[in-house]
C-alpha positions, 0 to 999 in steps of 0.5 A: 500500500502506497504511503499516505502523506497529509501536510499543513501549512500555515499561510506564511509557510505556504510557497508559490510552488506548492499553490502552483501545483495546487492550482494544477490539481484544481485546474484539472479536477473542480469542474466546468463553468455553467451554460449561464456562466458569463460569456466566454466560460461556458462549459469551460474548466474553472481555473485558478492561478497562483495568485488567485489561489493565494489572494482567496483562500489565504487572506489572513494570518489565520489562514491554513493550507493542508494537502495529501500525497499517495505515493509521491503524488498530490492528490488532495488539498484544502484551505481553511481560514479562521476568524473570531465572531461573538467570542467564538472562533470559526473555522471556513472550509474555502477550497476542497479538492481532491484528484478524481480518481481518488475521491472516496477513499476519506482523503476530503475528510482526513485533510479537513481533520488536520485543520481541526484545533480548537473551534466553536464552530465549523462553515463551508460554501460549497456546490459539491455535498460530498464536501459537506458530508466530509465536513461533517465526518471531519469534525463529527459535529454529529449526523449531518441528518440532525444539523441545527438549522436554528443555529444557521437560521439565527446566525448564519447571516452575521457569521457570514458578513465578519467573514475576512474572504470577500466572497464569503462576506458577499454570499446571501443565505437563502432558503427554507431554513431562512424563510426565502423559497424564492419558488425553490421549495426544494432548496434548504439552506444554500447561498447566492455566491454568484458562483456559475459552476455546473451543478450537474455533477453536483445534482447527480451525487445528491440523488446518489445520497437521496437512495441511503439517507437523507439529505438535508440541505434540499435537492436543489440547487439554483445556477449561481448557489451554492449549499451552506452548512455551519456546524457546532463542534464534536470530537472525534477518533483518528482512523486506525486504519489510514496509514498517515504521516503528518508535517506541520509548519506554521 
């Protein structure tokens, strides 16, 4: 069995280099731009430069950067930011990507376990609910069957706007949860993030989801949305069976 390799970095320990490789792996596994997509994306792989990546997703001291090897070869990264709001510290998945042919093998959720120390509570904007569902297994906030709508429904506006990530600040919560159908009855708790990725992958794995246990975000999902999910803190038991090295550098 190749060896598994899971490295963190805090932001000034992260190098052009590695965001260049990153930006690879994004370029090559993310998705494509919708056919609502401003002209001319359209059906177009999303893309991201070094710069983008650096000036997105580690906009602040706080700011976090883990990846996974398998044998040598990068095959998943992610990005977490952390900022204080009410006394309380959030962490916000920005960016989770792993290499396609690697996905479902629990890599999304053990490069989110290493961003894991001391939070109140836990966030993420993303197309992708297996993102989500990683989310919840990282963290073990509990079955993402029973999440705390009152909790997102109270305060997922105001954590959202002290966000130091533009776009983050800039997303509009909507949905059942909040009170705004919008015409959307089968859209829970989502964004307007004016995001234009193709969500057909997206929509697709949902109803994947749909056929053993319940999704509870909604099975929609507007062009230009994405679903929002913010959790309170559990424990959780490292996995005996993943093979893993860790390196830290802050």
């Amino acid at each position: 069995m190749a060896a598994r390799v899971y490295e963190v970095f805090g932001r000034h320990a992260v190098t052009d280099e590695m965001l260049l490789r990153s930006a690879e792996l994004f370029n090559e596994n993310y998705g494509v731009w919708a056919d609502v997509a401003p002209f001319p994306r359209q059906g177009r792989p999303i893309t991201m430069t070094v710069n983008q990546l650096r000036a997105n997703f580690l906009p602040c001291y706080d700011s976090w950067y883990a990846r996974a090897f398998i044998g040598g070869e990068l095959v998943g990264h992610a990005f977490a930011c952390q900022w204080f709001w009410e006394g309380r510290v959030i962490l916000w998945v920005t960016q989770l990507v792993v290499k396609k042919e690697y996905r479902r093998r629990g890599i999304a959720k053990n490069l989110l376990r290493m961003l894991n120390d001391r939070n109140d509570a836990y966030g993420i904007l993303s197309p992708n609910p297996a993102a989500c569902l990683a989310m919840a297994a990282a963290f073990d906030c509990g079955p993402l069957e029973n999440i705390r709508f009152d909790f997102i429904r109270e305060n997922a506006r105001h954590i959202l706007a002290s966000s130091p990530i533009p776009y983050v600040r800039g997303a509009r919560p909507c949905g059942c949860a909040f009170g705004e159908e919008n015409g959307h009855a089968n859209m829970v708790s989502c964004a307007d993030t004016k995001f234009f990725v193709d969500h057909q992958e997206s929509l697709d794995l949902v109803d994947s989801i749909c056929l053993t246990r319940f999704w509870p975000l909604g099975r929609e999902l507007p062009d230009g949305y994405e679903f929002l999910l913010i959790m309170l803190p559990g424990t959780y038991e490292s996995d005996s069976s993943d093979r893993i090295n860790i390196i830290v550098e802050y």
